[in-house]
Residue, then its C-alpha position, 0 to 999 in steps of 0.5 A: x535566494x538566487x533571484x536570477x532566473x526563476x528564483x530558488x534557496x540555495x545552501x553555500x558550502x563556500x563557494x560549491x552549492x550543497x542543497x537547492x530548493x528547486x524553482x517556484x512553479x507557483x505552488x511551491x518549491x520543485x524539489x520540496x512538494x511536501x511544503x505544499x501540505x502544511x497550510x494546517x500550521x503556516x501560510x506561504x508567502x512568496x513574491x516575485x515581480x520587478x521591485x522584489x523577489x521575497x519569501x516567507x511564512x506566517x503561522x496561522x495561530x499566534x499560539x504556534x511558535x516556530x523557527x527555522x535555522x541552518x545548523x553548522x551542517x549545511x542543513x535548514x530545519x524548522x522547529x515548532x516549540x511543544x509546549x506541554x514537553x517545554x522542548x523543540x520538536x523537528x518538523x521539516x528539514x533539508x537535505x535529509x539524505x544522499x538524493x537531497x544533496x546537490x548533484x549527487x549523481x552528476x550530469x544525466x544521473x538519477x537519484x533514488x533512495x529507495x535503491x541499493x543503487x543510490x545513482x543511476x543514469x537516464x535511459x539512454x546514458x551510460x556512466x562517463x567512468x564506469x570504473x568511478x561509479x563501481x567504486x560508488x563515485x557518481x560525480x562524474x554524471x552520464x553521458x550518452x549513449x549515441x549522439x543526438x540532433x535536437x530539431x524543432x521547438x518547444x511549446x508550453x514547456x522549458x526546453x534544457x539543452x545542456x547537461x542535466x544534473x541534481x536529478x532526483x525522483x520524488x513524490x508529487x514532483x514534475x514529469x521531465x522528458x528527456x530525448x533519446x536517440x529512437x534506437x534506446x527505446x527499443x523502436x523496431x522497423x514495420x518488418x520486425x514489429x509484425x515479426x514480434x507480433x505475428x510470434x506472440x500470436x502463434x504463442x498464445x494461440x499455442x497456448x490456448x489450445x493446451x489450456x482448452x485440452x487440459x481443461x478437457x482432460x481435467x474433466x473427464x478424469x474428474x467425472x470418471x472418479x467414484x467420489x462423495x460429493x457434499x451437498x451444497x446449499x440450496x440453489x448454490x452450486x460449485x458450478x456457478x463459481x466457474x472455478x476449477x475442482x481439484x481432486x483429493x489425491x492431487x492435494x494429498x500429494x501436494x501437501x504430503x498428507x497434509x503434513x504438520x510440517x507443511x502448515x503456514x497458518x491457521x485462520x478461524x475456519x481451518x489451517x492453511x498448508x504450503x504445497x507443491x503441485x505436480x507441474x512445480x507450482x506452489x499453492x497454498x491449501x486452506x483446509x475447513x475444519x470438519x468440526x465447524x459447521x459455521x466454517x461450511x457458510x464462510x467456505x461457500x462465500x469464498x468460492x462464490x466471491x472470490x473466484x470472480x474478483x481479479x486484482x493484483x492486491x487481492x490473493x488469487x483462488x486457483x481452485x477448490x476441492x471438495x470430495x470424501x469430506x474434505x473442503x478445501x480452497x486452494x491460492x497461489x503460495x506468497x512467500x513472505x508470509x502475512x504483513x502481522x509477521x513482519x511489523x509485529x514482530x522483533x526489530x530485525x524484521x520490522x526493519x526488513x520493511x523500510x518506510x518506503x516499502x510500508x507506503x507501498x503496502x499501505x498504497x497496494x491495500x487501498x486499491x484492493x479495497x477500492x477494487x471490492x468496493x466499486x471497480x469489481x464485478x460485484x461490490x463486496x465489504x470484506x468485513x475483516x481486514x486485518x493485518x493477518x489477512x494481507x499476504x506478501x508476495x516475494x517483492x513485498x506487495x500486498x494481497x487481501x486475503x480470507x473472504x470468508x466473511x466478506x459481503x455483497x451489497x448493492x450500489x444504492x445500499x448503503x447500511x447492512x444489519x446483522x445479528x451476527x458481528x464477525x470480525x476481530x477487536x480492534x479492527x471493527x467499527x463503532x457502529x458496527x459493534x454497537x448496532x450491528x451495522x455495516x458498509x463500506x465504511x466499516x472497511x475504511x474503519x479497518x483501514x484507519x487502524x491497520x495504517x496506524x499499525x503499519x506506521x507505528x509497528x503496534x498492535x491495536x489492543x482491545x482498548x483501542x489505544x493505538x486509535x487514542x495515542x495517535x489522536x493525542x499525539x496529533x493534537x500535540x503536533x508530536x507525530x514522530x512518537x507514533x514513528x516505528x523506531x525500526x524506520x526512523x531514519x528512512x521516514x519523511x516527516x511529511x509523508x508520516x503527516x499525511x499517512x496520521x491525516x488518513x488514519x485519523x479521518x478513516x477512524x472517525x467515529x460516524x461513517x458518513x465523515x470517513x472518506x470513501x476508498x477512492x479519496x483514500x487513494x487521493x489522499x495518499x497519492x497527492x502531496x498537494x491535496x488539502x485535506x480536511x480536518x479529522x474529528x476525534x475518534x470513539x474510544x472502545x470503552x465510548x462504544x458500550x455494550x451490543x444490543x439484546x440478541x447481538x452475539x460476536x463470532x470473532x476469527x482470531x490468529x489461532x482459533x474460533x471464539x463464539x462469544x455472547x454477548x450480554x444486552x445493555 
């Protein structure tokens, strides 16, 4: 431990430091947050003060054994010892990858793993010898771009005025400001701001009037067409959704007829086409198959919900079409298809999804719930969240997708009953199965068991295994099993620790403990949050059979299966 200054662990390599721990802010070590999270195994002791600067911990339960040691690598790793197995398991280490070493990208440099680039200069810095950096030799650091005369004092902060190194982004770290000169901010004089500003105004007024006048031209061809129109449902009317009406012919000739070779997908109601307008935009067109008469009621509930909800996580209905018999939901195409190709897949594919890129999807999907469950225009439960249902855009973020079953409810509502339990196995909540009640809750449900998949890339079967398996796995302490194999080596154990916390508190068995969608967020976007412990969740065969006159319409992969189900 260097005790000079503010005091921090550092691993020697002879005389050159190899990995430092960051300073104590007074919760835990800058450069390792994740520390902060495991007050579940062992308490922090850290004390500095005039006689002694210390550190140490001391596990919580006596029946926890633990060790930690620095292996003839350079790297510090604490073991717990599992009893059932007889083996030591790994439960933190450092350094793990190229971002953990000390000062990998030299002065002014940045590390980010996610990267392809491993090392990158601040803003404002360029590489001291470029030549270096394209040979992936990042030692040398940044310098910057143009000079700078520091001015003033600082107040409440600590104040660097020497080069900076062993810079590195981090979850839950500490926000760090470095000065610049005024011109790397792209800072423009008073002219040229109202130059810029009176040209994006002249753009969108342009604009504008083309919308309005394409808008105007749409409706009046539209309005012209000897068409046969479908009756809707009383007091319900396409108008009200204020969502744009596609001809026939456009679709037609979008999806080439609706050619075979065109579709993408096939959900419970319909199949989905990929298409091409005639302005170049892809769209891709779900179809309601012209024998299901449920379909119809799924159909009009999408149109009326989802054309008023605006999220970046949840897929974007363009329009739809209904004329000579054909209804028809158009969306804007995502071209990496839905999140079940991916991590269900072989392990190629399961790969191209590293374990930073899960988180992501895993963050993008909370919002989205969170958005349908308190932030929209109405408060809607989606009622069949599935892997299957969120799309991927070209950058791999994720979009909820299908509102055909999806439900309004009223912000002192809390349970909804149904006769009719929609959803698919393994998705569906207990109470949902056994009573035919649902809320927002039986949305968290869901998310439980979609984020265990998206950790572990398996499905969860009928049986529930999955749910049980990681409730096992985490009484154990043997998290790392649950791990998909294809990312193992990308992972951090504490993020994979508290991505097991949410799921299991999502998938508990009664409503009233799982958390509501905005702790979720919390909970995945803070290291430091003490989260509570999880209750052990029901099992399929615990939930029992349906109350008399229950019946489960369940919207699988490949088709609609109505099955009855018998009482107790």
């Amino acid at each position: 431990m260097d005790s000079q200054g503010a005091p921090e662990i550092i691993v020697w390599d002879r005389s050159q430091i190899s990995w430092r721990s960051g300073m104590w802010n007074g919760l835990y070590f800058s450069k390792a947050p994740q520390t902060s999270t495991y007050a579940r195994l062992y308490e922090f002791q850290f004390v500095w003060n005039q006689d002694e600067v210390s550190y140490g911990v001391e596990m919580k339960s006596a029946s926890t054994i633990s060790r930690l040691v620095l292996n003839e690598t350079g790297i510090i790793q604490r073991f717990l010892w599992d009893q059932s197995h007889q083996n030591w398991n790994l439960f933190w280490g450092q350094p793990i990858d190229e971002c953990s070493k000390f000062a990998m990208c030299g002065q002014f440099g940045i590390c980010q793993r996610d990267g392809i680039k491993v090392c990158s200069c601040l803003r404002g810095f360029e590489p001291v010898t470029p030549d270096e950096w394209s040979m992936r030799n990042t030692s040398g650091g940044c310098k910057r771009t143009r000079p700078l005369d520091i001015r003033g004092k600082g107040s409440g902060c600590v104040m660097w005025n020497t080069a900076l190194i062993d810079i590195k982004t981090l979850a839950g770290g500490q926000d760090l400001y470095v000065k610049v000169s005024k011109s790397e901010l792209g800072a423009s004089s008073k002219k040229q701001l109202k130059i810029i500003v009176e040209t994006i105004s002249i753009a969108i007024s342009v604009l504008l009037l083309c919308f309005v006048g394409y808008l105007f031209l749409k409706k009046k061809r539209y309005s012209k067409k000897d068409t046969t129109k479908i009756s809707l449902p009383q007091n319900e009317s396409i108008k009200d959704a204020d969502l744009p009406a596609f001809d026939i012919d456009t679709i037609l000739q979008a999806t080439d007829n609706f050619s075979i070779t065109n579709i993408v997908g096939q959900g419970g109601f319909g199949i989905v086409y990929k298409g091409k307008l005639p302005c170049g935009q892809e769209i891709a067109v779900k179809r309601l198959s012209g024998s299901s008469s449920q379909g119809f009621n799924e159909f009009m509930n999408e149109v009326m919900l989802v054309a008023k909800l605006q999220h970046r996580n949840l897929v974007r209905l363009l329009g739809c079409c209904m004329e000579n018999n054909e209804r028809a939901l158009i969306y804007e195409f995502l071209t990496n298809k839905s999140l079940d190709f991916f991590i269900f897949a072989d392990v190629e594919k399961r790969t191209a999804l590293s374990w930073g890129t899960r988180l992501e999807i895993v963050t993008g999907i909370a919002r989205g719930l969170l958005y349908l469950h308190h932030d929209s225009r109405y408060n809607i439960i989606h009622r069949d969240l599935k892997a299957a249902n969120v799309l991927l855009d070209e950058e791999m973020n994720p979009k909820i997708s299908d509102f055909g079953t999806a439900r309004l409810f009223q912000r002192d509502q809390a349970v909804i009953n149904t006769e009719t339990v929609i959803g698919t196995r393994g998705y569906m909540s207990p109470e949902y199965l056994r009573e035919g009640e649902f809320s927002v809750k039986s949305d968290v449900y869901s998310f439980g068991v979609l984020l265990l998949e998206i950790m572990s890339g398996k499905r969860n079967q009928g049986n529930q295994n999955l749910v049980t398996d990681a409730w096992n796995l985490w009484e154990e302490q043997s998290i790392l099993m649950l791990l998909d194999e294809a990312v193992e080596s990308t992972v951090f154990t504490t993020e994979l620790l508290r991505c097991l916390h949410v799921a299991l508190l999502c998938v508990q068995g009664c409503p009233d403990d799982r958390p509501s969608m905005s702790s979720v967020c919390m909970m995945l976007s803070s290291d430091s949050l003490v989260l509570p412990a999880p209750k052990k969740p029901f099992t399929w065969r615990s939930i029992g059979g349906f109350p008399a006159g229950h019946h489960l319409y369940e919207a699988s992969g490949d088709q609609l299966t109505i099955t009855g189900i018998e009482g107790r």
